[in-house]
Structures are given as structure tokens and as C-alpha cells.
C-alpha positions in Angstrom: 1.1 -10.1 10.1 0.7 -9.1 13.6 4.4 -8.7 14.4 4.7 -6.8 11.3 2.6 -4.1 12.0 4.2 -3.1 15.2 7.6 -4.1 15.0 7.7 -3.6 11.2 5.6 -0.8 11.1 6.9 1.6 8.3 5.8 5.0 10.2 7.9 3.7 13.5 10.7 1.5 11.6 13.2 4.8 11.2 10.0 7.0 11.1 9.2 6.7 7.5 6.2 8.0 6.5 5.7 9.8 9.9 5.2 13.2 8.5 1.8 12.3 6.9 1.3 10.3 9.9 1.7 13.0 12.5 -0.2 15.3 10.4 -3.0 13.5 9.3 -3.6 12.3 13.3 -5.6 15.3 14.4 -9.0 13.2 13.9 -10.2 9.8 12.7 -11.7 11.3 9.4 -8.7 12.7 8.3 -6.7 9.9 9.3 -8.5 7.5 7.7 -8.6 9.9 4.3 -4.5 9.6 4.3 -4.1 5.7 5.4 -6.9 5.3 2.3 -4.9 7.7 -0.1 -1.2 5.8 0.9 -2.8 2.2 0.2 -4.0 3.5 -2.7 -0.7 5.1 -3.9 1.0 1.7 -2.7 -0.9 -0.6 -4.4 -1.1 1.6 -8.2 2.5 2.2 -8.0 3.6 -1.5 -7.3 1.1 -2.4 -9.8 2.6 -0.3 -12.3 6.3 -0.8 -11.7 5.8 -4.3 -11.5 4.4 -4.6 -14.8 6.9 -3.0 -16.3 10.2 -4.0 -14.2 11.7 -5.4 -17.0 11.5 -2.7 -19.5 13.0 -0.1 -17.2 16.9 0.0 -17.1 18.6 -0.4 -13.6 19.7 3.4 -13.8 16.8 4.4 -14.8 14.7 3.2 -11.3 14.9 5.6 -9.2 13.9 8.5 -11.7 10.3 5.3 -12.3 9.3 5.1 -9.2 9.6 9.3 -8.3 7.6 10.2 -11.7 5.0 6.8 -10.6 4.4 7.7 -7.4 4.4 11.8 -7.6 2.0 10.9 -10.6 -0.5 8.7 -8.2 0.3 10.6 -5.1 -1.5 13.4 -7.2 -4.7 11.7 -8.1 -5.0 10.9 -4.7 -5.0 14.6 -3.6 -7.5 15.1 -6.7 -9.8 12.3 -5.1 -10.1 13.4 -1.7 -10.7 16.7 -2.3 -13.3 15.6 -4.2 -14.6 13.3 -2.2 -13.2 13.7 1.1 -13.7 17.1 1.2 -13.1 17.9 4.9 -10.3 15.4 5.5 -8.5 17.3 2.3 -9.1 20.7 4.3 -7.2 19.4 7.2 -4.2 17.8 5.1 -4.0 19.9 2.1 -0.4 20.6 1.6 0.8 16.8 3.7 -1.5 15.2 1.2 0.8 16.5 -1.5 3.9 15.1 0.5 3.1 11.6 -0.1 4.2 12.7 -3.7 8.2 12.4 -1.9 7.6 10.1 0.9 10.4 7.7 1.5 7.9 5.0 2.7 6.3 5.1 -1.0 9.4 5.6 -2.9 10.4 2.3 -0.9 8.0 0.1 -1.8 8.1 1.5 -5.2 11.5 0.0 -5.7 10.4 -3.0 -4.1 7.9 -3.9 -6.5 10.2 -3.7 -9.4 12.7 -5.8 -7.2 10.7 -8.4 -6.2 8.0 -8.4 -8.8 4.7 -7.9 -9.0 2.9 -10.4 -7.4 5.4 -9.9 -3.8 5.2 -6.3 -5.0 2.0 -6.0 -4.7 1.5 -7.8 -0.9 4.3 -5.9 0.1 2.7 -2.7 -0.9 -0.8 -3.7 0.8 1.2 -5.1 4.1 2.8 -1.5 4.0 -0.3 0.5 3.4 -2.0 -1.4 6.2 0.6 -1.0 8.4 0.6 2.8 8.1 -3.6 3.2 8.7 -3.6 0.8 11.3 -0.9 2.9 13.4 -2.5 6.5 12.3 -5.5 5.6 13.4 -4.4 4.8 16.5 -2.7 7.9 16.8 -5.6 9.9 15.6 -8.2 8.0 17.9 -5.9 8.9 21.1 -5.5 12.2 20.2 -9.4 13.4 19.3 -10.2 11.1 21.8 -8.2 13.0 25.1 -8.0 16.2 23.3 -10.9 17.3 21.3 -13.7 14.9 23.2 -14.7 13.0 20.2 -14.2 10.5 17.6 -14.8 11.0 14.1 -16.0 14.8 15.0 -18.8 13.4 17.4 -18.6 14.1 20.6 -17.8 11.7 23.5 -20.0 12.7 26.6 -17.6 11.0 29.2 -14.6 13.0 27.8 -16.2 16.2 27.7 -14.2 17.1 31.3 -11.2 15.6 30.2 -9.9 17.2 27.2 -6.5 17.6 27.2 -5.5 20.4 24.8 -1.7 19.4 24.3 -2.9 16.4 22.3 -5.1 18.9 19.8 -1.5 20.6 18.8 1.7 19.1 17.1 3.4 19.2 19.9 1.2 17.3 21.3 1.3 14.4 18.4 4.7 14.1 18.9 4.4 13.1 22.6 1.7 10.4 21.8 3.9 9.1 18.6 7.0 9.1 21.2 4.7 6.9 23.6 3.5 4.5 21.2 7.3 4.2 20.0 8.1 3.1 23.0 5.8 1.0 24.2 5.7 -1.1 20.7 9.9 -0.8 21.8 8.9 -2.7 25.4 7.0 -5.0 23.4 10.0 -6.0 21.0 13.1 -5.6 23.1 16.5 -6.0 21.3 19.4 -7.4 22.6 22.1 -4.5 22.1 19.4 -1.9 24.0 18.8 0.2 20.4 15.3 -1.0 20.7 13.8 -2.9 18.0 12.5 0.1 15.5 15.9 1.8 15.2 19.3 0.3 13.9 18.7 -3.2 15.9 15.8 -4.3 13.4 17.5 -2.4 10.5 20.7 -2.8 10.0 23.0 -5.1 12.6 21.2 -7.9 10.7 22.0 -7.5 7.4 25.8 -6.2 8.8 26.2 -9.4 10.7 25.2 -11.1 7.4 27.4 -9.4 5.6 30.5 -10.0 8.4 29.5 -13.7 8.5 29.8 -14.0 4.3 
């Protein structure tokens, strides 16, 4: 579990959800709203596709899990706007990109491929992964750049605020740092680093060359 949410962390592994990610990691509150509203959109889409795996025709898939997850990726919105008010204010329109998010379309699929039971850990294992690592984010950047955490303020960073961090530019640079230091921390051996093709693809390839 540990391993998996660095090295198979769905925001860094090929940066999938990292849109949501990067702009959900402007404070704690707001990040915490969007890793609350992906679990949740995880979770009721695996449930959902799971159950019903067996009625829906291979070609038909793809077309379930975009109308599943658009369908709970809306509720979502609905809920916190009403009951995350401010953390909607800051997400607004990224809060309706979860509705096409590769990450959720992924584990969408998933569910209906591996059932519901595996579905269903795989979609909380994903969902944790991806507030685990925006919070992170969020906490380094409101921390060195606004002074706070949570929108209360920090007296001993008062002096230290680092304004960068505050803009998207400046969530970028911290999301390129974390990348690679979780990238020191699980080296490959062919120098890709283990987020990008190294953990993605040469296995499955070397598979396939072996077979």
C-alpha cells in the first residue's frame, strides 16, 4: 500500500488525474473537497459497473463507464457546492472535469474487468492515492505561499511567503519536484524513471516479447 501510493500513484503514473490535482492544490480545504469528491466518484462508479458487468456488451463499455462516471462526477459538483461551499468556489469549472478524467474512466473499466469486489479496492486504493498526493501538494503550497493551512494562518511563515507557489506556475514547479523525488525514491533500470514508460509499459512489452 505504501509503494502504491508513490510509485503507483495515479496523479504522477503518466499524470492522470493531474489537472484536478494541480488545480484543486491551492489550499487544503479545496483539496480535500476534490480528493473527497474523486473517492466518491471512484467508489459509486465501480460499484455500479460492477454490478452490472455482465449485462453490458463488450462494445458497449466504454460508452458505461463515460455516461457512469459523467452522471456521478455531477452529483459530486451538486454536493459540494452544497456543502463545500468555498472549496466549490475555488474549483468550479475542474470540479466538472472529473466528469472526463482519464484516471476515473480507468478505473471505471476496471471494475467491470475485474469485478466488483477487486473493483471496488481498486477504486478506493486509487481514490486514496490521489488525496494523499493533493494534499501534499496543497499543504506545500498554502504552506510557503499563502502562510497558512486550511485558511489559518501560520505565524512562523508569515515572513516567508513565497508568492510563486500561490499561482499555477507555481503548482507546476512543486508537482515537478515531488515527481522527482518519488522518481529518486523508485529508480528504474533503463533511466525513464519509474512513473513514466519504465513502470508502464516495458513490463507488459517484455511480457509480451517473452510469450
Amino acid at each position: 500500500m505504501k509503494k502504491k501510493l508513490l510509485s503507483g500513484n495515479p496523479v504522477l503514473l503518466l499524470f492522470l488525474g493531474a489537472a484536478p490535482a494541480l488545480a484543486s492544490s491551492t489550499s487544503v480545504t479545496s483539496a480535500l473537497g476534490m480528493g473527497i469528491a474523486v473517492i466518491g466518484v471512484l467508489l459509486c462508479s465501480a460499484l455500479v459497473l460492477g454490478l452490472l458487468r455482465n449485462l453490458i456488451p463488450e462494445e458497449a463499455k466504454l460508452s458505461a463507464a463515460v455516461i457512469v462516471v459523467a452522471g456521478f462526477a455531477s452529483m459530486a459538483q451538486l454536493l459540494l457546492h452544497a456543502f463545500l461551499p468555498s472549496a466549490y468556489a475555488m474549483l468550479v469549472f475542474y470540479a466538472a472535469v472529473l466528469g472526463v478524467d482519464l484516471m476515473l474512466f480507468g478505473s471505471a473499466e476496471n471494475a467491470m474487468d475485474a469485478g466488483l469486489g477487486k473493483g471496488l479496492v481498486n477504486a478506493l486504493v486509487s481514490g486514496l492515492c490521489f488525496l494523499v498526493f493533493v494534499l501534499i501538494l496543497a499543504a506545500i503550497r498554502e504552506l510557503f505561499g499563502a502562510g497558512s493551512f486550511a485558511g489559518k494562518a501560520v505565524d512562523g511563515l508569515k515572513d516567508i511567503k513565497i508568492a510563486l507557489l500561490c499561482q499555477p506556475s507555481g503548482g507546476l514547479f512543486v508537482f515537478g519536484i515531488l515527481l522527482a523525488v518519488v522518481n529518486k525514491l523508485f529508480p528504474s533500470t533503463d533511466g525513464a524513471g519509474a512513473l513514466t514508460s519504465a513502470s508502464a509499459f516495458l513490463e507488459s512489452e517484455q511480457k509480451e516479447a517473452e510469450a
